[in-house]
DRENZA-424388 format. One record per residue (C-alpha): residue number from 1; chain; x, y, z. Coordinates in steps of 0.02 Angstrom, whole numbers. Each point is the difference from the previous one (the first is absolute). Layout:
# residues N
num_chaine_u_v_w
NUM_A_X_Y_Z
...
This chain:
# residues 318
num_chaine_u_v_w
1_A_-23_1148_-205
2_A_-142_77_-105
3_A_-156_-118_17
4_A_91_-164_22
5_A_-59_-116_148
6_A_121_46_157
7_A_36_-162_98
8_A_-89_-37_174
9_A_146_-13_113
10_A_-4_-54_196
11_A_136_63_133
12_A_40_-137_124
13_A_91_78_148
14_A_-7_4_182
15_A_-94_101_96
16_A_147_61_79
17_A_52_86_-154
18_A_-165_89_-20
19_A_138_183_-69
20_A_117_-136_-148
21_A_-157_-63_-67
22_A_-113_148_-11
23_A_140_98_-86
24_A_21_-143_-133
25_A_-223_12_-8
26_A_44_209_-14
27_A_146_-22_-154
28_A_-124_-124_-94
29_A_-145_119_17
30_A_122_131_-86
31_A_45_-128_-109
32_A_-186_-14_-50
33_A_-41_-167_81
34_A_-162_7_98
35_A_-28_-165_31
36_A_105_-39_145
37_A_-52_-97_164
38_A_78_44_168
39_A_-97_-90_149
40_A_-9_137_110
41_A_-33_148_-150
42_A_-175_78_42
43_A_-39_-2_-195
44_A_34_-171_-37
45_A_34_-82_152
46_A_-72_-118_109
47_A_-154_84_100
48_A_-96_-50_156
49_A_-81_-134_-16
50_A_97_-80_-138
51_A_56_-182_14
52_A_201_59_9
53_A_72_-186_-80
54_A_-128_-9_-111
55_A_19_177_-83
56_A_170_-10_-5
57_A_-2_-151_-91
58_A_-140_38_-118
59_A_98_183_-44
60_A_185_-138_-36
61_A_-125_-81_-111
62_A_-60_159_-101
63_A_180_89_-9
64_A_127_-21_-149
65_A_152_37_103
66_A_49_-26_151
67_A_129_126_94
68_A_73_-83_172
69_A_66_146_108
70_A_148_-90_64
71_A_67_33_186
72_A_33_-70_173
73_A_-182_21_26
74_A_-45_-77_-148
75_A_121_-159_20
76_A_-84_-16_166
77_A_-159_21_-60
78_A_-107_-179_-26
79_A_-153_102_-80
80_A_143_70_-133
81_A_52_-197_-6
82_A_-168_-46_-52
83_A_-36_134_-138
84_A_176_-35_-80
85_A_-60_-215_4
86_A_-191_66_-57
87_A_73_96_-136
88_A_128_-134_-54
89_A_-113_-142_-18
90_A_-121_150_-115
91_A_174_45_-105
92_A_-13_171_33
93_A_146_110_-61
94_A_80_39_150
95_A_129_152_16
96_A_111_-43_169
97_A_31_190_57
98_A_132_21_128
99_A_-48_140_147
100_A_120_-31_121
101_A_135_-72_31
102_A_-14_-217_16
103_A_174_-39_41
104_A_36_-179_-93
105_A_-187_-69_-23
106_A_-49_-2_-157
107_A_-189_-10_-62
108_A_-28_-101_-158
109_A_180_-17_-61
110_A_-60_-30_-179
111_A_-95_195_-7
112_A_140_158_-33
113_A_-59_101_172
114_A_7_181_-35
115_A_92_109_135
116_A_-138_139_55
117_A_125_29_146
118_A_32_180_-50
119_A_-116_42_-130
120_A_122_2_-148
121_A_-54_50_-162
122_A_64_-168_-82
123_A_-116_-124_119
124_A_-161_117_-49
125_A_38_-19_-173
126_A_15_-176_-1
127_A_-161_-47_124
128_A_-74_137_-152
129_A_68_-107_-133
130_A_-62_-170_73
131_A_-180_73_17
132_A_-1_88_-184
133_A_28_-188_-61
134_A_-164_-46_104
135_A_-85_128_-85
136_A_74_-1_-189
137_A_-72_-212_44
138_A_-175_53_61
139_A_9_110_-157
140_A_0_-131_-129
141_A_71_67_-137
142_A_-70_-131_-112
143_A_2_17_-210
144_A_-145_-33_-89
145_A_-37_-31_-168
146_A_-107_103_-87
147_A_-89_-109_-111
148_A_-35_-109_138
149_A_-191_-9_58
150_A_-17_111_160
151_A_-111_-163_100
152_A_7_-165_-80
153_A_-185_-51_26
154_A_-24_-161_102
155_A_184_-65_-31
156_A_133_14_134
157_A_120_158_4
158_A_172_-41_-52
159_A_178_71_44
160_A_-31_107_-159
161_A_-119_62_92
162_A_82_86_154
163_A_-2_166_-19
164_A_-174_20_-11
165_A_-39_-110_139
166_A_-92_110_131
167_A_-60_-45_167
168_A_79_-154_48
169_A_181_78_89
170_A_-44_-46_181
171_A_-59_-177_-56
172_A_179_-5_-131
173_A_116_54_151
174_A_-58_-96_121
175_A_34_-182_-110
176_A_163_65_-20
177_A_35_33_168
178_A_-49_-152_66
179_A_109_-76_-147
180_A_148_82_46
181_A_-41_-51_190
182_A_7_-172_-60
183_A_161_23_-118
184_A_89_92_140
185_A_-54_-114_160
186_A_-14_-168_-85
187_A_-136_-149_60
188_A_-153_-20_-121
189_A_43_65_-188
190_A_-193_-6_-35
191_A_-127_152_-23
192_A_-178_-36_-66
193_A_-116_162_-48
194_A_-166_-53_40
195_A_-163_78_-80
196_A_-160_-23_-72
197_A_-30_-57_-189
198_A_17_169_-99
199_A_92_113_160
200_A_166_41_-108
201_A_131_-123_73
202_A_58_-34_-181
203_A_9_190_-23
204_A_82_25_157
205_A_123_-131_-2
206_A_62_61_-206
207_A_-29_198_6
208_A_34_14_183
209_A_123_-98_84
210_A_103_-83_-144
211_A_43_169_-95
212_A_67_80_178
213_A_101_-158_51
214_A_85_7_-179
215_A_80_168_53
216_A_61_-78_139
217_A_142_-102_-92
218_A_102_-4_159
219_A_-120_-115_99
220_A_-116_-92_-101
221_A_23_-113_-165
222_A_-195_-8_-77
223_A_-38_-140_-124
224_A_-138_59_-110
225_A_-169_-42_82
226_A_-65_-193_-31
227_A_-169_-61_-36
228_A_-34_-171_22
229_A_-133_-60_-79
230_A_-14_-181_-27
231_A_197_-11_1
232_A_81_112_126
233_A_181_-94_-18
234_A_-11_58_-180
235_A_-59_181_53
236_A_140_-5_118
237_A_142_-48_-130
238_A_-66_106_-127
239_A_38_140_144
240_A_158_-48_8
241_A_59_1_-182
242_A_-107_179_-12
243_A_127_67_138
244_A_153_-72_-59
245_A_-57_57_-161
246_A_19_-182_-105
247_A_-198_-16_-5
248_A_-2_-109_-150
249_A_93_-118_133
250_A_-134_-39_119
251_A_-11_-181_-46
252_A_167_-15_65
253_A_-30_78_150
254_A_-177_-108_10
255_A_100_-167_1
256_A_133_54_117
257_A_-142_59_140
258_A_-74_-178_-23
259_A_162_-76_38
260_A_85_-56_157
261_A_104_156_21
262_A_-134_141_-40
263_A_57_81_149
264_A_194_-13_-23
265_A_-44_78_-169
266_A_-114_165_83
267_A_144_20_125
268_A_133_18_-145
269_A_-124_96_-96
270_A_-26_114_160
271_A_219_26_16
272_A_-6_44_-199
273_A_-116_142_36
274_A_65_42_164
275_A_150_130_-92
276_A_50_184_-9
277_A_-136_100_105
278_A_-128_-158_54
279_A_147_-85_76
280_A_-73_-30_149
281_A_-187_15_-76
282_A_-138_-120_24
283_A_-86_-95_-116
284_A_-186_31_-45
285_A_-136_-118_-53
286_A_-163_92_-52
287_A_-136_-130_-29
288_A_-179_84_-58
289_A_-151_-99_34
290_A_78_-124_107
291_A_-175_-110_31
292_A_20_-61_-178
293_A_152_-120_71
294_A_-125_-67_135
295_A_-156_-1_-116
296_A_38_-7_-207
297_A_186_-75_13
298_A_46_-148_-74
299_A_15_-107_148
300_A_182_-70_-41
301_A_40_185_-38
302_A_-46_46_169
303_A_71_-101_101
304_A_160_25_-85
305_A_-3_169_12
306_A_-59_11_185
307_A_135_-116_47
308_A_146_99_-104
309_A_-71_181_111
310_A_-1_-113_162
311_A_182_-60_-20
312_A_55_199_-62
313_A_-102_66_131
314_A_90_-90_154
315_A_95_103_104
316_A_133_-140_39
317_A_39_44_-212
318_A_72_178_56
């Protein structure tokens, strides 16, 4: 794996299987992953003293994968229950591995289990395979230009920008985590980053998140990130034509999000994007400097635009 970062990954098991899971803990070690929590491993585990829920939790929060050691035990297990619904809600990758035999319950229909039954050659490779896509992710892999200026000053990294964006990974993964936790689990479809003046939100938001959820055609449809200045339903056409790649068209688009059926128009836009491999994906509205809507925006603007995310936002819209 050379010096690339190796994913964080948690074991959730019961402590009746103590032997399944600290073999899977032993192949990963071979397999060069260190970081690997087991509760009751005297390395990384819990120790005396420790408050039990509360480490557990905190070490759901700071893995990339999650594998669920699944058995009787496990099934029966309401601790195992809770790290599957904690790591869920965080949209952790989690990797169903089957350890004995479950008869006709099935855990998370929508995750390929792999069979660890007997050990087979063909399961390893293909809990290796899911966790060498973690890594080639964590690894970046980003182009960059080489006339492009290594730091651009005072002004905002842009998506441009990403591969020599440094320091910011546990701050990028978690946004997208708790994006996909939203995506996957429905209820609010809103995420505010919060920071002081000058922290890097702009940054993070362009160079971090946006150029990772663009590899991820499958689940997520980005619309080029929106600044609203003193006429965020302009900003947010002009968006749209950029994506659909008509930008001289943005007028058009501005009248039809003034008019009485802005949001039949986003839902059709939304099913014409929705083809091939983002079938199923969601749609994503990056807005930079949000406070300008509330503070510099037009006030008609405003309140047309607050009203048309409102009505797209509500849940009863699907």
């Amino acid at each position: 794996m050379g010096d690339r970062e190796m994913p964080a990954i948690f074991i959730s098991h019961s402590s009746r299987d103590s032997k399944p899971a600290d073999d899977i803990k032993v192949w990963l070690a071979s397999l060069g992953y260190e970081r690997v929590f087991l509760d009751f491993d005297k390395d990384t585990g819990i120790g005396a003293g420790d408050d039990w829920e509360k480490r557990l939790y905190a070490e759901i929060d700071r893995c990339h994968a999650v594998i669920l050691v699944l058995t009787p035990n496990w099934l029966a297990s309401k601790w195992c229950f809770a790290e599957l619904t904690q790591a869920r809600a965080l949209g952790k990758v989690l990797l169903p591995v089957i350890c004995a035999p479950l008869g006709e319950h099935k855990v998370l229909p929508e995750v390929q289990a792999v069979d660890l039954i007997d050990w087979n050659p063909d399961s390893l490779w293909r809990i290796e395979e899911r966790l060498h896509a973690i890594t080639d992710e964590l690894a970046r892999g980003y182009k960059f230009a080489p006339h492009r200026p290594l730091y651009p000053g005072i002004h905002a990294f842009e998506a441009d920008d990403a591969a020599i964006y440094f320091g910011r990974d546990e701050e990028t993964r978690a946004i997208i985590e708790r994006l996909d936790a939203r995506r996957i689990q429905g209820g609010a479809r809103l995420l505010l980053i919060i920071g002081a003046s000058g922290s890097g939100k702009s940054s993070l938001l362009k160079a971090g998140v946006l150029p990772q959820i663009a590899r991820r055609q499958r689940h997520w449809i980005a619309l080029p990130p929106m600044r609203s200045e003193r006429a965020p339903l302009e900003a947010f056409a002009k968006a749209i034509a950029q994506r659909i790649e008509t930008a001289a068209a943005w007028e058009d688009w501005h009248e039809k999000l003034k008019g009485p059926q802005a949001v039949d128009e986003i839902e059709q836009l939304v099913r014409k994007l929705r083809s091939g491999e983002s079938s199923a994906a969601a749609l994503l509205l990056p807005v930079d400097q949000l406070e300008e809507v509330f503070t510099i925006a037009d006030l008609t603007e405003r309140a047309a635009f607050l009203a048309l995310l409102a009505a797209v936002l509500d849940p009863q819209r699907g």
